[in-house]
C-alpha positions as a printed NumPy array, in Angstrom:
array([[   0.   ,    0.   ,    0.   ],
       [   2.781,    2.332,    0.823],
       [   6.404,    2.14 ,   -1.428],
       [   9.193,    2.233,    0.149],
       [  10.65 ,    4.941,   -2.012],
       [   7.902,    7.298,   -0.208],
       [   8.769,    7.113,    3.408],
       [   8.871,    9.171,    6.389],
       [   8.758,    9.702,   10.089],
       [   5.053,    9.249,   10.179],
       [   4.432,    6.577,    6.975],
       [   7.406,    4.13 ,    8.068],
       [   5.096,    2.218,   10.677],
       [   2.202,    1.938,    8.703],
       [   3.837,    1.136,    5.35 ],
       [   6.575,   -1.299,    7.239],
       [   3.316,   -2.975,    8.73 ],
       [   1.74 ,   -2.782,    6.293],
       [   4.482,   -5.34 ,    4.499],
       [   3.05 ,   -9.271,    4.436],
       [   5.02 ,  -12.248,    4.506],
       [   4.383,  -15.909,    4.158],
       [   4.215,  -16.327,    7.963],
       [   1.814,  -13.498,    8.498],
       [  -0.318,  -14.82 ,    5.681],
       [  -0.617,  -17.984,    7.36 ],
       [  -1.464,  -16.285,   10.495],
       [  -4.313,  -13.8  ,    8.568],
       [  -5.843,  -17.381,    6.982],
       [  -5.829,  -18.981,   10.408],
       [  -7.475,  -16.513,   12.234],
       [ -10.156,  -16.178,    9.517],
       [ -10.599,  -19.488,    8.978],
       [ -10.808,  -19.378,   12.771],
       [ -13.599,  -16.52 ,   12.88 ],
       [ -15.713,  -18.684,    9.922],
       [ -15.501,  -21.874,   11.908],
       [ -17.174,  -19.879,   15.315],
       [ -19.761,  -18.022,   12.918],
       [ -20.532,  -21.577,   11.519],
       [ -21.286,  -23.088,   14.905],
       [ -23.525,  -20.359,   16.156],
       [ -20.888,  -18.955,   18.57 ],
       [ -21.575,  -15.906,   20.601],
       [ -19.486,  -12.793,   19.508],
       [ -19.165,   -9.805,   21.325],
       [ -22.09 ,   -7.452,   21.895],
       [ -20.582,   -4.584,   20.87 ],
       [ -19.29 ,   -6.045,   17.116],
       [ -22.832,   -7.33 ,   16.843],
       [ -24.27 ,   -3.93 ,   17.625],
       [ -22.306,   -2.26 ,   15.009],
       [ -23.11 ,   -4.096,   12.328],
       [ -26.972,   -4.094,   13.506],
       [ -28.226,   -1.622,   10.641],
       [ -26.372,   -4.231,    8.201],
       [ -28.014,   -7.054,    9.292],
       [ -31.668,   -5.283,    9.259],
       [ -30.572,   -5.017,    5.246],
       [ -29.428,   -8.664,    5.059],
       [ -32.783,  -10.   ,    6.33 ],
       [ -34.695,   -7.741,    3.874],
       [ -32.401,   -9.128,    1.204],
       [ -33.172,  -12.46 ,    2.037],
       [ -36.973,  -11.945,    2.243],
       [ -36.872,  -10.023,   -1.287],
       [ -34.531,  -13.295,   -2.378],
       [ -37.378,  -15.883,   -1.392],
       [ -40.599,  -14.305,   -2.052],
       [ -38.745,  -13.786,   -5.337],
       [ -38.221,  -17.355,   -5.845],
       [ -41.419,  -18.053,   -4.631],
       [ -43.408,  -15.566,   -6.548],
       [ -41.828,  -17.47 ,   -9.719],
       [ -43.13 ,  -21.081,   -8.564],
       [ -46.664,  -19.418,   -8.255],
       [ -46.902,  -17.512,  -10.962],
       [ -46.14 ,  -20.971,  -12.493],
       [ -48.606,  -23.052,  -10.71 ],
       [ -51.195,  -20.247,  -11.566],
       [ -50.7  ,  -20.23 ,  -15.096],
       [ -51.214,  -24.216,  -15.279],
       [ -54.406,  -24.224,  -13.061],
       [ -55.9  ,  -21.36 ,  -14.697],
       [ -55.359,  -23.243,  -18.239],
       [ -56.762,  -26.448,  -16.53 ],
       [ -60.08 ,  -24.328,  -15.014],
       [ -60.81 ,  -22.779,  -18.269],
       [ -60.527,  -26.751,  -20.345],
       [ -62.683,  -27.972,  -17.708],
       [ -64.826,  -24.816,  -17.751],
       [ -65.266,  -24.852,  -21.449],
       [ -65.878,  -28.696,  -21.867],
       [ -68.597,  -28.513,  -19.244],
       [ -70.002,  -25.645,  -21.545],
       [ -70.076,  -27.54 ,  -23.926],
       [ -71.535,  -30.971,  -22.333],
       [ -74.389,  -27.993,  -20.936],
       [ -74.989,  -26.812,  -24.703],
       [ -75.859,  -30.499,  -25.969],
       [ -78.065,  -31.194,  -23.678],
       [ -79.73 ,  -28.25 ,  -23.887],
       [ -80.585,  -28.827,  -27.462],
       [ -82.013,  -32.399,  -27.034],
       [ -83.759,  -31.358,  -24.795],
       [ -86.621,  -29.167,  -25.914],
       [ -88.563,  -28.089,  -22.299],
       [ -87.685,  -25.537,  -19.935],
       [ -84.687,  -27.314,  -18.99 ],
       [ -83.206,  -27.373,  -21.855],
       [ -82.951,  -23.452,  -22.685],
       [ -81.474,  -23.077,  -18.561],
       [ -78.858,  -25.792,  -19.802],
       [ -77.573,  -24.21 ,  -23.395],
       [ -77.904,  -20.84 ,  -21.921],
       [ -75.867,  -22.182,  -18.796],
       [ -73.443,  -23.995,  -21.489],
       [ -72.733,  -20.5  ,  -23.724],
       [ -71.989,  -18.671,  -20.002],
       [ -69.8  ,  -21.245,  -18.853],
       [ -67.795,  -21.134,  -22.523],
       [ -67.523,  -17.198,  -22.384],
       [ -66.12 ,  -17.138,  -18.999],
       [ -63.663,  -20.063,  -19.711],
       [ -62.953,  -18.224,  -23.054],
       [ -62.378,  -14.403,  -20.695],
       [ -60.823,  -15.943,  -18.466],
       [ -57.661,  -16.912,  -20.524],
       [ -57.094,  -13.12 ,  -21.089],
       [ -55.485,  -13.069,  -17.423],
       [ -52.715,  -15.   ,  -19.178],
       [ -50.916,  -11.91 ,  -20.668],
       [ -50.543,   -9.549,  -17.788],
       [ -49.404,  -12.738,  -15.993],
       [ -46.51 ,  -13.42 ,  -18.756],
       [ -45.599,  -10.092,  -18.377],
       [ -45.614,  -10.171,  -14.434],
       [ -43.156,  -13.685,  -14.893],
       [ -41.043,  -12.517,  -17.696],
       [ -40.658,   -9.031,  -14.649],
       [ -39.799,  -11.436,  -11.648],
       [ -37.517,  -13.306,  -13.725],
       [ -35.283,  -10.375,  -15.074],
       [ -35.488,   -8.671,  -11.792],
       [ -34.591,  -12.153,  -10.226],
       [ -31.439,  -12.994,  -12.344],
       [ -30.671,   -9.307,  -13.157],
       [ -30.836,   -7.576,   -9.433],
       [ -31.194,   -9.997,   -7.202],
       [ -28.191,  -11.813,   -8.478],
       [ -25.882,   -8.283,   -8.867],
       [ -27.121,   -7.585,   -4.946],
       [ -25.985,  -11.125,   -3.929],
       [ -22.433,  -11.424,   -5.468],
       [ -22.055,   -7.598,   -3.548],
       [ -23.68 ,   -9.419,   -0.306],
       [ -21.185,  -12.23 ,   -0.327],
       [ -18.12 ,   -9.916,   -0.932],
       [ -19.082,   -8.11 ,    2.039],
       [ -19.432,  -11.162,    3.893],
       [ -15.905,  -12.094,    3.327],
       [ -14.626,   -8.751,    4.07 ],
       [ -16.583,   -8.616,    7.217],
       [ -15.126,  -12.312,    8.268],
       [ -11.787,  -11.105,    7.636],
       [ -12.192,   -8.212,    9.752],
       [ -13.706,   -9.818,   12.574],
       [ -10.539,  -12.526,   12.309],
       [  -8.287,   -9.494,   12.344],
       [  -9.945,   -8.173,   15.617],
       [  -9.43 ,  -11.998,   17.275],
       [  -6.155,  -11.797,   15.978],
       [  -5.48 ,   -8.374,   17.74 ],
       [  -7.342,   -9.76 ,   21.127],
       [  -4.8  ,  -12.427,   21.263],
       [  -1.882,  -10.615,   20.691],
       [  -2.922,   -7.665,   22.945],
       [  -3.513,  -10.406,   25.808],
       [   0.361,  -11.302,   25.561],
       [   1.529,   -7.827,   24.46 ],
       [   4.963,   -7.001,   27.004],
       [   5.731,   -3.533,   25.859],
       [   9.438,   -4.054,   26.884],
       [   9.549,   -6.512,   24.616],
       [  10.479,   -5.072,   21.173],
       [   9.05 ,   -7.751,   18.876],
       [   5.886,   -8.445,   20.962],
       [   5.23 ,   -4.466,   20.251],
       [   6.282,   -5.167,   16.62 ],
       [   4.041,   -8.06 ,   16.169],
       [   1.174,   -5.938,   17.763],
       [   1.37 ,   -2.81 ,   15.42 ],
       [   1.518,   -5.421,   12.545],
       [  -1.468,   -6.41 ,   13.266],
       [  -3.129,   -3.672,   14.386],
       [  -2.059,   -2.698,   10.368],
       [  -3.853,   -5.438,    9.216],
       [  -6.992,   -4.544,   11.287],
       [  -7.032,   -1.522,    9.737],
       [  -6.98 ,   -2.625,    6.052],
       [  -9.756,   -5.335,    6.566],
       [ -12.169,   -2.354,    7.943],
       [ -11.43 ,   -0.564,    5.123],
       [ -12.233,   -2.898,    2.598],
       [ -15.522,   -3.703,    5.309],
       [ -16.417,   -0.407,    5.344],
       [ -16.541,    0.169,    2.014],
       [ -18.478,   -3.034,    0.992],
       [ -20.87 ,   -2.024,    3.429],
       [ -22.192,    0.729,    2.3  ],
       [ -22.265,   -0.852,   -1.281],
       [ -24.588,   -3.28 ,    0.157],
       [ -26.65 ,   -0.876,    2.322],
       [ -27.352,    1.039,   -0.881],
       [ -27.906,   -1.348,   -3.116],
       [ -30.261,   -3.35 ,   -0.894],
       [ -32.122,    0.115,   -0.811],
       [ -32.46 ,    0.515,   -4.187],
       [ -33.963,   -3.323,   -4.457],
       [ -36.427,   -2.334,   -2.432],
       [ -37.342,    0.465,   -3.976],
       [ -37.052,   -0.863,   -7.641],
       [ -39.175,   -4.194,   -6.734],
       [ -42.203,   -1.835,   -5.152],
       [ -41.762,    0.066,   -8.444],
       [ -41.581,   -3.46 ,  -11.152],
       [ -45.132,   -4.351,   -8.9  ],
       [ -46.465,   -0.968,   -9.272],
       [ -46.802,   -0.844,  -13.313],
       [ -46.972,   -4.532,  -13.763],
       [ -49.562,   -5.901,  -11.181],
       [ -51.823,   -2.55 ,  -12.325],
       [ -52.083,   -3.867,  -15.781],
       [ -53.172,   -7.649,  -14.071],
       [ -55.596,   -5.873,  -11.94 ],
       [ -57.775,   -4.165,  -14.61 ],
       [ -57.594,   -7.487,  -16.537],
       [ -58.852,   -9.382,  -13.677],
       [ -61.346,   -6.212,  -12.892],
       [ -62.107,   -6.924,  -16.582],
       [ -62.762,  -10.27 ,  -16.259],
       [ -65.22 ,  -10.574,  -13.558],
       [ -67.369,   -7.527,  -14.291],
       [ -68.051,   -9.415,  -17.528],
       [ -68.57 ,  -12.936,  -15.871],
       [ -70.942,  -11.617,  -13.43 ],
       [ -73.16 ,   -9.409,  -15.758],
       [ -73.518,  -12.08 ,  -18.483],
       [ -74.455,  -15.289,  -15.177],
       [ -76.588,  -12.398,  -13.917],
       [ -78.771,  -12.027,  -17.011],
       [ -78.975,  -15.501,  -17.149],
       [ -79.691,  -15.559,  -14.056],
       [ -82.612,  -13.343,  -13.634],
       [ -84.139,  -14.361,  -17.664],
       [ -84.568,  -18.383,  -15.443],
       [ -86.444,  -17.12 ,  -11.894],
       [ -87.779,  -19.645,  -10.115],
       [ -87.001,  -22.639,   -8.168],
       [ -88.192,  -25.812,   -7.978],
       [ -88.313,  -28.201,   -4.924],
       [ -86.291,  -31.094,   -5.245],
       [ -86.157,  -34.01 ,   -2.114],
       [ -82.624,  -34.97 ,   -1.603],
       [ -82.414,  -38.56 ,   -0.736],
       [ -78.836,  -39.48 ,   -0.79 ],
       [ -77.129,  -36.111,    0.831],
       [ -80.046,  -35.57 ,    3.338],
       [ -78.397,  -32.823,    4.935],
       [ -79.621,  -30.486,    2.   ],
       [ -83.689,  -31.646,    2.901],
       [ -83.89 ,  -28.806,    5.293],
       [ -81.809,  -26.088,    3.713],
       [ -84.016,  -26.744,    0.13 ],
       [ -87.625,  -26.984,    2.127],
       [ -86.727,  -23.833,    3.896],
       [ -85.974,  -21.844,    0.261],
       [ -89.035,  -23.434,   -1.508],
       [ -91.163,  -22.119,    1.582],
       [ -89.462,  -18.731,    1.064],
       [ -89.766,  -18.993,   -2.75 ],
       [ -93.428,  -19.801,   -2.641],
       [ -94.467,  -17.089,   -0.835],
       [ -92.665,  -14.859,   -3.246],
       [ -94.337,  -16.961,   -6.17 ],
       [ -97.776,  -16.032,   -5.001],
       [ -97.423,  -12.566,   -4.94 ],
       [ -95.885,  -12.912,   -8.363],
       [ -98.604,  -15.495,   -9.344],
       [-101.329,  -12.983,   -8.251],
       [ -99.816,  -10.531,  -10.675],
       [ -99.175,  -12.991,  -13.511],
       [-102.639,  -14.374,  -13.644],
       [-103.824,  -10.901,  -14.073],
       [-101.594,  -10.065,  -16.507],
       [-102.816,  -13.426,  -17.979],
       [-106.421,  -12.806,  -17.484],
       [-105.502,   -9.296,  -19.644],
       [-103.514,  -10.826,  -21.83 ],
       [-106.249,  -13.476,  -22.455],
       [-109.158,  -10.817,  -23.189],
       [-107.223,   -9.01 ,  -25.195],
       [-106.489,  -12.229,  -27.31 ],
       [-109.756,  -13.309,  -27.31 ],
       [-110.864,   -9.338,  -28.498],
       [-108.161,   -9.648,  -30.732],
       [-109.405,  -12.782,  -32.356],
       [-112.987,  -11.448,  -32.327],
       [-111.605,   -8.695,  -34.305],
       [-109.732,  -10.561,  -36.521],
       [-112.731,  -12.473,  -37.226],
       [-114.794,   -9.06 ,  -37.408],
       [-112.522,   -8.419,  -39.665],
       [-112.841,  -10.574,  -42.02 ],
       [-116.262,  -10.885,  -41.847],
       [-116.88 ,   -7.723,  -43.124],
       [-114.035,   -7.862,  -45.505],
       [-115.767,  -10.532,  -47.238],
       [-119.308,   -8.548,  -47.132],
       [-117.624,   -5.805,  -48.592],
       [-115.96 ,   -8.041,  -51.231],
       [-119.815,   -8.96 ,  -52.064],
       [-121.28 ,   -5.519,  -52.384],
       [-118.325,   -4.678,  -54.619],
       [-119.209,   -7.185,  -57.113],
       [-122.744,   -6.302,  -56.728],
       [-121.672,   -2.43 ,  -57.138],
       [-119.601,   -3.479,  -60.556],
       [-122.329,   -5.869,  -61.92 ],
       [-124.608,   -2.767,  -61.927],
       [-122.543,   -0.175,  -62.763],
       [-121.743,   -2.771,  -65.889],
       [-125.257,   -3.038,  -66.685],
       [-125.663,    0.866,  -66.433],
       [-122.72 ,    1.569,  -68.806],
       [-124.263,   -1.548,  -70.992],
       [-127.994,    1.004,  -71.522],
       [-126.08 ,    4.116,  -72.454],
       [-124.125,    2.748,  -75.046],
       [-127.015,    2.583,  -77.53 ],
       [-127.519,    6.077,  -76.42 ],
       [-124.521,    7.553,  -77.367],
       [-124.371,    6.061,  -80.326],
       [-127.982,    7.407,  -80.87 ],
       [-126.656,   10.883,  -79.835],
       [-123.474,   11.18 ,  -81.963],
       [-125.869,   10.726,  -85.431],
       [-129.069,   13.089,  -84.594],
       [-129.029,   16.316,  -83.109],
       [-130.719,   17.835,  -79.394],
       [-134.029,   18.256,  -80.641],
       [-134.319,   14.817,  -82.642],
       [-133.311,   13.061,  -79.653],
       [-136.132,   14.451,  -77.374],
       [-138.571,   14.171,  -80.355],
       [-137.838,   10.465,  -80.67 ],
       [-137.94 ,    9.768,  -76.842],
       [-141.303,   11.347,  -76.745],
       [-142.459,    9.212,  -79.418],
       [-141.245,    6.12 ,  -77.838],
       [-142.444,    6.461,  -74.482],
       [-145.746,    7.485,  -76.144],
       [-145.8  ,    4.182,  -77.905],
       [-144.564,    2.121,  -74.984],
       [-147.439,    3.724,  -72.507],
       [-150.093,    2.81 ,  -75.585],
       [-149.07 ,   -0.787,  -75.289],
       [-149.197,   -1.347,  -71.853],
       [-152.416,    0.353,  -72.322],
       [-153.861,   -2.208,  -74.723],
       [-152.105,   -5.13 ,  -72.95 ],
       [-154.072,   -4.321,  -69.555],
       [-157.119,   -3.6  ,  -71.512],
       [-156.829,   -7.3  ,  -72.999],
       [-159.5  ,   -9.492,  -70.901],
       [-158.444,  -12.787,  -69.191],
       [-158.726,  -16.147,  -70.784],
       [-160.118,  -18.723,  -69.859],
       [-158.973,  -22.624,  -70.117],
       [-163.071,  -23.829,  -70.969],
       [-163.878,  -25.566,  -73.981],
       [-166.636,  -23.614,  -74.891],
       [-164.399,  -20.497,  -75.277],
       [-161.368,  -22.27 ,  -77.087],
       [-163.016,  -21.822,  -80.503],
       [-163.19 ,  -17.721,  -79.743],
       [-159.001,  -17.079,  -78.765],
       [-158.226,  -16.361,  -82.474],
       [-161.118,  -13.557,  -82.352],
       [-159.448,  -12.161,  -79.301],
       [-156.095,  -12.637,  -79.991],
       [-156.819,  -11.367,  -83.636],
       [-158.415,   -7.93 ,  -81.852],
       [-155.755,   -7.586,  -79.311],
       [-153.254,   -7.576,  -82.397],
       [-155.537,   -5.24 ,  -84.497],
       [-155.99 ,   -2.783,  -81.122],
       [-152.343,   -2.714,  -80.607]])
């Protein structure tokens, strides 16, 4: 540490010290070898070396928690990703046993158990989305484990050296200073030596102390922050998840009110629990009875006034279909009468026309004149030779 070409009245001790030979590596070996050897049996030190290094120790323990619920958070971020890929096959197969059921069979049943069946499927199918944010958590853990965790370790250990080989130094020293003779030159000697060698492990303690103290800090600090952005992300996905879940089982849910009694004869223990909700269900069914049988009775009359109008309806659709015809055959017959008339009125003029439909009602009024003037016959014998005189003066009258 210090040449010998820079030396001085005040550097001589400490750089002459400081000087190491075979023997006095031997000596620094045995004494920490010594100092491991009580540390591995659980000796007691001294109180005040352990109440030094109490502040390091605090950091050591919440380096070793950080180290295991590392490791641990790995193993069950493992174990969750297989059982929540196991839920959602068994999830989505008994959707899917629910769903053919449901469509054989055709009652009431059977529309609880496919709309059961598509639930169970859609959570099973959401419920794989909590995968990502739990890769990315892993994938987090993992870096942080083999990144940090391992940087903060190798530091940890180097300290843990140091620290043995400065706690061997001060044994060293304690022995020595129990035989120290200060008349005796090379006792003294022997003593400063190393009380040198105290001084360099402390250093080198020192120094990977506060390494560790800081870095075990700034774990800390950079785990609370990894868990901060990655764990929000899994929370809204698993916020996600279950709002979704529990809307879609709830409209099922309430679209299949109701319960029916069932007596349990194997597991009897569930006789009382179901009695006691059927009780407590019928008593709500009642009121609700009450309500739907006058909503039925409504719904009835105004099917039953529906159907009368229908058939109202239709009645009088096919009476008007009837005087429609009727209303066409005349008008045909009407426009059949004026057709000779307007022919009649495109050859002769205004007055011709009236003239001749004087004449012609004139004539028509003298015949049924002379055809109610014409006397009854009669079926005798006696009066069979005289029809050609009547008939001949009907002719001649008319």
């Amino acid at each position: 540490l210090f040449p010998e070409t820079i030396m001085n009245d005040f550097t001589r001790p400490t750089a002459y010290y400081g000087q190491s030979s075979t023997v006095s590596r031997m000596q620094q070996q045995y004494w920490t070898t010594k100092q491991a050897f009580f540390r591995k049996i659980g000796r007691k030190e001294d109180d005040c070396i352990i109440a030094s290094d109490a502040e390091l120790d605090a950091k050591l323990e919440l380096f070793g928690a950080i180290q295991e619920s590392c490791t641990n958070l790995l193993r069950v971020l493992e174990n969750y990703q297989d059982r929540i890929l196991a839920l959602s096959q068994e999830e989505n197969a008994l959707g899917r046993f629910l769903k053919e059921c449901g469509k054989q069979d055709k009652t009431r049943a059977g529309k609880m158990m496919g709309a059961t069946g598509k639930t169970m499927s859609y959570s099973a199918q959401q419920r794989l989305t909590l995968r990502v944010p739990l890769v990315r958590l892993y994938q987090e853990v993992e870096t942080y484990q083999f990144r940090a965790i391992a940087d903060t370790l190798a530091t940890v250990e180097k300290m843990e050296r140091s620290r043995t080989d400065y706690r061997g130094a001060l044994l060293w020293m304690k022995d020595i200073s129990q035989q120290l003779d200060p008349d005796t030159y090379k006792q003294l000697e022997k003593f400063r030596k190393v009380q040198g060698h105290v001084k360099r492990t402390k250093m080198q303690f020192e120094k990977l102390k506060l390494d560790t103290l800081q870095k075990v800090d700034l774990l800390a600090a950079s785990r609370c922050n990894m868990f901060s952005h990655v764990l929000a992300t899994y929370q809204n996905a698993l916020l996600s998840f279950w709002e979704k879940t529990s809307s879609t089982m709830t409209n099922v849910a309430e679209s299949f009110k109701g319960y029916q009694h069932y007596d349990f004869i194997v597991v009897k223990e569930l006789q009382e629990p179901s009695r006691k909700l059927a009780e407590e269900m019928g008593n709500g069914e009642e009121k609700a009875s009450k309500e739907d049988g006058d909503k039925d009775r409504y719904s009835k009359t105004s099917a039953s006034g529906a159907e009368d109008h229908k058939m109202l309806f239709f009645e009088s659709e096919y009476h008007d279909d009837e005087s429609k015809r009727d209303a066409r055959a005349k008008d045909k017959k009407r426009k059949k009468k004026e057709k000779p008339r307007r022919a009649g009125d495109g050859v002769a003029g205004p007055g011709s026309v009236a003239s001749k439909e004087g004449s012609r009602l004139d004539a028509d009024s003298k015949s049924q004149s002379s055809l109610d003037d014409v006397p009854l016959l009669s079926l005798d014998e006696s009066t069979s030779e005289e029809r050609p005189h009547f008939a001949s003066a009907a002719l001649r009258d008319a």
